[in-house]
Structures are given as C-alpha cells and as structure tokens.
N, C-alpha and C positions, 0 to 999 in steps of 0.2 A: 504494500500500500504506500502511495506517495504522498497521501494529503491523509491525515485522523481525521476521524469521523468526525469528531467534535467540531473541528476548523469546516470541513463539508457544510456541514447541518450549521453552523453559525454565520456563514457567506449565504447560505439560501434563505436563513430568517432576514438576513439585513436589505435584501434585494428586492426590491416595490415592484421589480417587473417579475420577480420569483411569483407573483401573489395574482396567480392567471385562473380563468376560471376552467377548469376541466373538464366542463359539461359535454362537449364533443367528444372527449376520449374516453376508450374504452376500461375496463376494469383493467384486460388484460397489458393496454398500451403504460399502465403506470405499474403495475406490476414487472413489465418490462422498465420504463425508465426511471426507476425510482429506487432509495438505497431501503429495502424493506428492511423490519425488523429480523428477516432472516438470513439476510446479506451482511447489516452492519457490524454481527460480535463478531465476526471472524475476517483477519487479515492472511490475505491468499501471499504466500511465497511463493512456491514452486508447481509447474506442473511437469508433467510429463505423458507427453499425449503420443501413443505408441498403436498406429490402425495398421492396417494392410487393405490396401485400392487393388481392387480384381474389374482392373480397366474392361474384358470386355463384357462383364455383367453391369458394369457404371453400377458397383456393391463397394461401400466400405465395411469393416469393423474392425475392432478392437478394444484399447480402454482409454482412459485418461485418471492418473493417478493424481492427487490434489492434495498440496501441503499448505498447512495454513496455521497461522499462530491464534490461539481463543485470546476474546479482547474481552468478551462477555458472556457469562455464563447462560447456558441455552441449550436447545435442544433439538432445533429442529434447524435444518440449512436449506436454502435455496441453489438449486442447479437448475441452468436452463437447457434444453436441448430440443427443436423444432422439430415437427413431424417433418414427415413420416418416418426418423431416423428413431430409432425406440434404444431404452435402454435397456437392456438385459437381465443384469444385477449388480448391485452397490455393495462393496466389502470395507469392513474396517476392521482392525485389529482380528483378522481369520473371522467374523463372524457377519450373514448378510444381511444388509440393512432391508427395512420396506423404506414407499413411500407412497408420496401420492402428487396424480398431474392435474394440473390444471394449465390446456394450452402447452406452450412452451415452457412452462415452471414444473420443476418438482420438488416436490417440500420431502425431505429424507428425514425420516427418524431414524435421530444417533441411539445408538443402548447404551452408550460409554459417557460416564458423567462427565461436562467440558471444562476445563479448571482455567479459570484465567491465568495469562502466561504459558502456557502448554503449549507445545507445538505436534501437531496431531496431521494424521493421514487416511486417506480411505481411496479407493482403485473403483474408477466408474466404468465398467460392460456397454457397449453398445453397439447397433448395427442397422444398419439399413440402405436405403437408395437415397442418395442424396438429392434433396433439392437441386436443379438442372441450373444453371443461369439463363435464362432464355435473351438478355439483352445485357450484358455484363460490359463494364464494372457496376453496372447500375442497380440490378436488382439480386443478384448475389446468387452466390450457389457454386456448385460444380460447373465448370466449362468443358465439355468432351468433344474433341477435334481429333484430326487428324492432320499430320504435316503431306507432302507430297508423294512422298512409298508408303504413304500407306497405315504410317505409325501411328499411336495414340500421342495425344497432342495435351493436355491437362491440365489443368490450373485451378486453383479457388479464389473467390474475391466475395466481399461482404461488408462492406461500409456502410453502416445504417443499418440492413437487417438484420448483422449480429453476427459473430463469429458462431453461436448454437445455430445456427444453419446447417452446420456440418462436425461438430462436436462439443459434445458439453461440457459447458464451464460457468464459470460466476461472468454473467454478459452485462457490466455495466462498466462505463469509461472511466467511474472515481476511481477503483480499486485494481491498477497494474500490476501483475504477477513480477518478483522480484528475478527470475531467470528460468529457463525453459529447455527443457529435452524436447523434440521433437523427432520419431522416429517412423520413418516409413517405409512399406515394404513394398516392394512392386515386380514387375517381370524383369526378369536379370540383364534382358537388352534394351530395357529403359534405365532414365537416371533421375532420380527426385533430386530437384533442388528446395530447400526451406532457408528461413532465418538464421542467422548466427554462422557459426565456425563446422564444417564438417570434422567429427570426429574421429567414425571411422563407416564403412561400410563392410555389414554382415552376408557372408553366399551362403542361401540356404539351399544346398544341391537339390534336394530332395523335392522339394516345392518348384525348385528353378526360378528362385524367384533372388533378390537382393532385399536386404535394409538398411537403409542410410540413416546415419543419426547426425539430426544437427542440433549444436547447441548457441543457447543464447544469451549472454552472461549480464548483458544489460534489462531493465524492466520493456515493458512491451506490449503494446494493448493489443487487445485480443481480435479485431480485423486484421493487426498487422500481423498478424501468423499466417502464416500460407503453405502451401503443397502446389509445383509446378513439378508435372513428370513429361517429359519426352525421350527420346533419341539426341541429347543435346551434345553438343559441343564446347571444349572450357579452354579460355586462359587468363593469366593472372599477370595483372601490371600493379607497379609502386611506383604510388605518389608521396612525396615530399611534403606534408603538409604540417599546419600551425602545433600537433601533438605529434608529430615522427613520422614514419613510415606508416601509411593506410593500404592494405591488399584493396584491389579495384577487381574484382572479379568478374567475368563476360561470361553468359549462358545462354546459346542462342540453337536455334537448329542448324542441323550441319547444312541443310543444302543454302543457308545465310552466312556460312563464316565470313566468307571475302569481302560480301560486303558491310558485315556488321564490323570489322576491323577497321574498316576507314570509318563508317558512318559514330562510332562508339568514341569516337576522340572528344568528343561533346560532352562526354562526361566525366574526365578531366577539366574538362575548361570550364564544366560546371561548379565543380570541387574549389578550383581555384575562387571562382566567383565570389560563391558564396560563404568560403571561409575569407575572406577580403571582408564582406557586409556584414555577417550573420555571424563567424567565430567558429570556431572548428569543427570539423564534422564531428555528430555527438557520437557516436558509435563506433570509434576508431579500434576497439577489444572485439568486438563484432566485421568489422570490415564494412564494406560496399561491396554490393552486386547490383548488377544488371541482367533480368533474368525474359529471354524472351515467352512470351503465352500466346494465345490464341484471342484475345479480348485486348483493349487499348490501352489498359495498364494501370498501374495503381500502388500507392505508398506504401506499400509492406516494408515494415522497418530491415534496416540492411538486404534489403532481398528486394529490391525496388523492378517491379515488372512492368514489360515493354510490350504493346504491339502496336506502333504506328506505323507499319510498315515502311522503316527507314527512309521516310520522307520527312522534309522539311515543313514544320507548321504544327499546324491539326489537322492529323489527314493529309498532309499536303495543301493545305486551304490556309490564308493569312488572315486570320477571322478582322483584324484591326484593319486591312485595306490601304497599310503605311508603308510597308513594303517592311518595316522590318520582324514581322511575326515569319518570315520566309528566311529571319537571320539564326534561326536556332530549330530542333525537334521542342515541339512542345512538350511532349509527351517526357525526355530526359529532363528538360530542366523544370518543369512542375511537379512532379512526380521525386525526384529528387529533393527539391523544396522542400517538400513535406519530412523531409529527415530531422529538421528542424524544428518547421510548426503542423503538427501531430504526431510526431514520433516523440523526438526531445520535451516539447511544451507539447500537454496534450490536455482538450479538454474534459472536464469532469460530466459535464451534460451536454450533450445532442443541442440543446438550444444555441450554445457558444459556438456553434461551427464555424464562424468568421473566423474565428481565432486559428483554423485551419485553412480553410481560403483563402480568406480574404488576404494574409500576410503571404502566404505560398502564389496567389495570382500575384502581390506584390513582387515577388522573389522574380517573375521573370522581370519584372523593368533592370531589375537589380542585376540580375546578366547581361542585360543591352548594353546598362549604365559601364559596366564594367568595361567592354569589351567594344564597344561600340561609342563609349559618350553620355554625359548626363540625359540632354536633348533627347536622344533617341529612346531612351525608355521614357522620359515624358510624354513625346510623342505619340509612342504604343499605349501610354495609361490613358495620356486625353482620348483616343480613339477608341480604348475597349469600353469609355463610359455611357456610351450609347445603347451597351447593352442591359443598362439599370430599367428593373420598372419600377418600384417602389410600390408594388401591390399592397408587401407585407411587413411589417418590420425585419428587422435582423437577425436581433434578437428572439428565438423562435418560444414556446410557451416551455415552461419546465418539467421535469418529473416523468415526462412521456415520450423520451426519444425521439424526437423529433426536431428539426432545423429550423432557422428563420429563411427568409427571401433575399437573392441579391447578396447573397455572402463571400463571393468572389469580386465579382467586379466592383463593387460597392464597398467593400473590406478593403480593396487596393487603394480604390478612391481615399479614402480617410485616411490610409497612410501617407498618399501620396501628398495629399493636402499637409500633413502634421508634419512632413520635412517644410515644406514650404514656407509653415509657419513660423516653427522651430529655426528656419532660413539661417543655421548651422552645419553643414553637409558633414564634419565630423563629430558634433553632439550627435546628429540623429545614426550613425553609424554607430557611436561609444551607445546608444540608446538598444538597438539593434542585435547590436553583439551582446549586451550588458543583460537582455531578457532570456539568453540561451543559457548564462553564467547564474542569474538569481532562480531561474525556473528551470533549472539542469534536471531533465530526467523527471519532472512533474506534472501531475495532473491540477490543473487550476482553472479557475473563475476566469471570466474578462474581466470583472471589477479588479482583481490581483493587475493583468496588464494594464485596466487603464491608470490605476494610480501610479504605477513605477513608470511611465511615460509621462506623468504629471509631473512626477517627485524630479524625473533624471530631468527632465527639458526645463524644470524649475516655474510651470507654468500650468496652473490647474486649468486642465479640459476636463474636466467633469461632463459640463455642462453641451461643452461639444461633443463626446461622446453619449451624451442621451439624444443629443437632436438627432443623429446620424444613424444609432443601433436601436432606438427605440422608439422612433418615428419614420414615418413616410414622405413628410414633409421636406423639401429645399430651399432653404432660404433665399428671401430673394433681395437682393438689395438696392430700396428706392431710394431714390437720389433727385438733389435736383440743384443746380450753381443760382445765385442771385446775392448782387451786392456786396462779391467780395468774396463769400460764404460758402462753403461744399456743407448742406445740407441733408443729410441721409438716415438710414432707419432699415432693421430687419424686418422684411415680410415675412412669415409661417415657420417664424422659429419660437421654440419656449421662451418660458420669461428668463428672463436672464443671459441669454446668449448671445455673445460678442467674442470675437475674433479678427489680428488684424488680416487684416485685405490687401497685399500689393496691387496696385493699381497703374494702368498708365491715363495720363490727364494731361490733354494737349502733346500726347507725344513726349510728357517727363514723368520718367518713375517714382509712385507715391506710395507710404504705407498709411492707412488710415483704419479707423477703430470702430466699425459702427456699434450699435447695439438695437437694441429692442425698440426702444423709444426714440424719439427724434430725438437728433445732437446738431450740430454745425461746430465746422474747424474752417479758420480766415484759408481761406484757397481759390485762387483765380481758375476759371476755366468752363468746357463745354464739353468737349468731349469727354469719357469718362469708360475707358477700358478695362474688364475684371483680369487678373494674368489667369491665364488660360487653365493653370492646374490647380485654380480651385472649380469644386464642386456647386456651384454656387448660378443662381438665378440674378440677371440686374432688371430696373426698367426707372427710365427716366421720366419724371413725370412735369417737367415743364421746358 
C-alpha cells in the first residue's frame, strides 16, 4: 500500500467534489470503486499470479497467491474476479476457504483469526474463458491474433474494466501491490513476455509447453500487469541515463525485426526527453520494454506495449494538422509517458484520470519541446485544443470507477497554461521533475498535485484548478480601452478567479490581472490580443 487508509479516507472527507450524488450508479459500480470495509484492514504486499494460457482453446487457469499484512482485525476479505472466469477454491494455511459472489466481488470467509501486524497468505484457484477484447485497448480483455504463419498472437489490456477481467485480485487503484511474480506457461514455441526482470524460464517436456517467470521489484497497479505471448523476437540496448545504466529491451515479431530496429530509436530519444523534463525513468531495477501486440498499445509499467504499426503519428494520421504530430510514433512517446504519470504517480480513484492524461498528453509537447523547440510543442498543444468539448467536468464522480470528460487534451491544456503562467521554463521543469521525487512510487489525490504546484510555483491556483477540473465553463475575458484605461472582467468563471494574462496590445507585450469583477489598469490602446497558449475566451465590448 502506498497511501494509509487513514490519509485515503481523510482526502475524500475534505473534497466538496468527493460529495456527488450516486443515484445513477449501481450497487455493484461502488462496490467496484470504493475502498469497502472488506478491502481497507488489509494491506496487499505480494502477489504471485502463476496461470497457464492453452492459446488454442483461448482457456486460462491456474492460481494467484496473495500476501498481505492485517491492519484491522476482520474476517471477511474482498477478491474480485469477473465472469465468466470462476474461481475454483480459496486455501489458507492447508485449509479451504468458502465464500460468496456477488457480480464480480467475493467476500471469502477466513477460519484463521487476523491479528493486526501479521502478515498472512492464502493461494486463489481459478479458471475459465477469458473475456475477448473485442475493441482493445479500450474495452479490455484477452486479445487472440494471429501474426503472418500463422502463430498465436496474445496480449491482455484492461484500463478501467479492471485487471479481475482476467485474474483475481484486490481491483482498486489506492492499494498497489509492493512486488510481483508473474509466471506463465505456454506452448514451448511461443514466448511470454510480462513486467519486471525475466528470471528464469521452466521446459516442461512432458506438456511441451515453457514457463516464464517474471518478476517485479517495484509497486505496480494492477492494469499495469500484462501477458503478451507470440513467436517474438528480442534484443537489448543501454542507455546512459540520470540513475546509471537502464536495459531498453525490444519484443516484436520476427517477421518486424528490421524494421522495428530502425523505427525503435524513438525510444531512446524518448528516455532522453523525458528524463530532461520529468526526472528519471522510475523503474530503472525493473528496466524498459517495448513489447509489440496485436491492439494499439498501452502503459503497462516497464512492459510498455506497441501496435501502431511502425508508423508515424496515430495511425499514421497527424490528429493536430501542424505537421508536427508526423515528428514522432505517438503510440512510443505516450505510452511511455505514462511511466511517469500512472505508473510512478498513480491515481487513487478512476475520477483523477487527468492526473494520467492529461500530464502524459502533456508529455508529448515535452518531446517536441525537447527535440524540436519550445514553439513546436506549443504549436501541437494550441492545435490538439480543439479537441475539448467541455460536456462534463474533469473531475469525474467518486467511489464508482469511473473518469471525468476531456482529461487528455484539456489536462494538457492546464499544464500548458500553468508554464505560461508560472512564465519560468526552469521552475516549471524543477516543478515537473520535483512531482516524480515527492510522489515516487504513489498513489495520490489531485488535490496532493494541485497544492505542490501551488507551494513549488509559490502561487496559489487553487482556485484555477477548480475553474478548469470542476467546471465546464471558459473564461472569457471582457474588455474594453476608454480614456487612458484597459478596463476588463472575467466572464463564466467562479468567484474569485484571476490569473495573469500575457497579452499583446497594439502590437506591445503586456501582462495584466483581470479578475471576476471589473478592474481598470492606466493602458493606452485598441487592439487587445490573448497569447495564444492560454485556454481562455476574449470579447471586446466597445
């Protein structure tokens, strides 16, 4: 566990947008996103999740062992695990547990009285046909492909529906397992690739099959575990980076080697980027990979999976229409991103997702900027903000797993703005880096980030970060020159909200302070231009 319960549970009483009505959701949805009474005594260490995939029936089984320390005396635990995948039977100390389902939850009665301080074990059975992905990464599940002769092709992905999609565990984002076995068995002329460090791979002649064990010494939220099996192809490069030598590892299919060797240089020069802005890659004991799949790809901590088919863009498509989204694989440097914010910093509730997006859609300006020039990622941000609707908040309801609206491109927008503001380019970097070093390796709130970007820029946004994550609303800023006077005032923002504004005025650069109310600052002028990287609505009214 990265965050105590106590600190959990007293960031969701203090939070007014915590206080949503749940009338739309179901029993089952807050059951799902919520820290139950049968989740919070117990803090999960270890798992060790050990199946065997019999690719041509698309069958898994096997077990997942679960170490955990008692924080609270109790008796009954929550495991989730999604149909149609069943469990079997539940063992503790040689003896087997009951329980009982409801949906995806099973509530397990222990025999074994829980003593707080104890660190205790039990080995979970299960097996079935796994949920399919039918549109992946998006709606989750098994991926079953095939490469070009023929082979089985395999992958898992599950962001948002839950890693109990495909084996059961404690499915909620507060509570990260502190390190992980992961062992999988498969046909002997396939190769699994997972998380972490390969430790060793077992021949089981008899079966004709292999298991590969990988292990993961860092914490790790439970989407980011994955199973990619093919016919792959491997090698291993070192990079030079901010904590030593980092293994960069490549897993692609073999009939891509040649070209993934040229196209894969991108992820070095990602590495580079983003330990430049962000601060070291977190997972340097774990390593990087790049592992290719069958689906477009997705943040699996050190196991970062690929399928853009080694084109430039998304898709090969410059969604920005700038010409420089065609200067990078979108799929390597977003995806990668994420190593940072949702792997390193990870949110505690489905509602914070910005906190994943929005800073990771940030992360590509941040390779333009690098490599290309400040300009060009402003460029790219003012261009992706057309993609805003502002249907919903950001901020999405709490307790029920689920997201807010606009957490990508809207999440970038607000950073991009708060350099601007900040109008420091090495604070907001010391800022950057400085959220990887205070939030190393934890699950936290946005309220946690937005005040340590208050505290480091030495400038309370509070009040900008509720206009932006907790409304719909754009400010818009009415103005009007007379008598000497630059006369102005926010439209459709809260009370209270003001932030400066570079401005150009006549063709001379200005910063000005509007607020809520009318104000006037002695300024000669008529024309009155917003700089283009804020976020922000104007209109002249005389």
């Amino acid at each position: 566990m990265k965050i105590s319960l106590s600190l959990f549970l007293l960031l969701l009483f203090l939070l007014p947008s915590a206080v949503i009505s749940q009338s739309s959701f179901s029993r089952l949805d807050t059951l799902r996103g919520s820290v139950t009474e049968e989740r919070e005594w117990w803090d999960l260490n270890y798992y060790h999740l050990d199946i065997e995939v019999l690719t041509e029936k698309k069958f898994i089984s096997g077990s997942v062992e679960v170490v955990y320390t008692v924080l609270l005396e109790a008796s009954t635990m929550q495991i989730d695990l999604q149909e149609p995948l069943t469990i079997s039977k539940i063992i503790q100390d040689g003896k087997e547990l009951s329980y009982t389902r409801i949906g995806p939850v099973h509530y397990i009665d222990l025999k074994k009285k829980q003593k707080i301080g104890q660190v205790e074990s039990l080995v979970i059975f299960y097996e079935g046909y796994p949920q399919e992905a039918k549109r992946a990464p998006w709606d989750g599940g098994f991926s079953w492909d095939e490469d070009s002769f023929g082979k089985p092709f395999i992958a898992t992905s599950c962001q948002g529906l839950g890693a109990s999609v495909w084996w059961p565990c404690k499915d909620h984002m507060y509570d990260e397992v502190d390190s992980m076995l992961i062992s999988i068995e498969v046909p002997k002329d396939l190769i699994n690739v997972s998380n972490g460090r390969l430790r060793r791979i077992d021949e089981n002649a008899e079966k004709e099959t292999k298991t590969y064990h990988w292990f993961v010494s860092n914490p790790i939220n439970n989407y980011g575990v994955n199973v990619n099996i093919a016919d792959y192809v491997h090698w291993n490069e070192k990079y030079e980076g901010e904590k030593g030598e980092l293994d960069m590892d490549f897993w692609v299919l073999r009939e891509n080697e040649e070209k993934a060797r040229v196209h894969f240089v991108q992820a070095r020069k990602t590495i580079e980027a983003f330990e430049y802005w962000m601060g070291p890659y977190p997972f340097y004991e774990d390593g990087y990979k790049l592992v290719e799949v069958p689906y477009l790809g997705m943040e699996h901590q050190s196991s970062v999976t690929y399928g853009n088919g080694y084109k430039y863009g998304y898709s090969g498509q410059d969604r920005t229409k700038t010409g420089w989204g065609m200067k990078f694989d979108y799929i390597i440097i977003h995806e990668s991103g994420h190593e940072w914010f949702a792997n390193n910093i990870t949110y505690i509730d489905m509602a914070d997702m910005w906190l994943h997006e929005g800073f990771t859609n940030y992360s590509e300006c941040l390779y333009l900027d690098y490599w290309f020039g400040k300009e060009a990622g402003e460029e790219y941000l003012r261009a992706l903000r057309s993609g805003i609707g502002n249907k919903n908040t950001m901020i999405g309801p709490y307790l029920v797993n689920q997201s807010g609206a606009d957490v990508y491109v809207k999440g970038a927008a607000i950073l991009g703005m708060l350099r601007q503001m900040i109008n420091d380019d090495e604070k907001w970097r010391g800022i950057l880096r400085g959220l990887g070093q205070e939030f190393y390796h934890q699950t936290v709130t946005t309220e946690q980030v937005e005040q340590y970007i208050s505290k480091e820029a030495g400038v309370d946004f509070s009040v900008f970060f509720d206009q932006y994550l907790r409304t719909t609303n754009v400010p818009t800023l009415e103005y009007y020159f007379l008598d000497g006077f630059l006369t102005m005032r926010f439209l459709n923002a809260i009370e209270g909200f003001s932030i400066p504004v570079d401005v150009m005025i006549d063709g001379e650069h200005k910063r000005i302070h509007p607020k809520t109310e009318w104000s006037k600052t002695k300024m000669e002028g008529d024309d009155l231009r917003i700089d283009l990287n804020y976020y922000l609505g104007s209109l002249k009214i005389r």
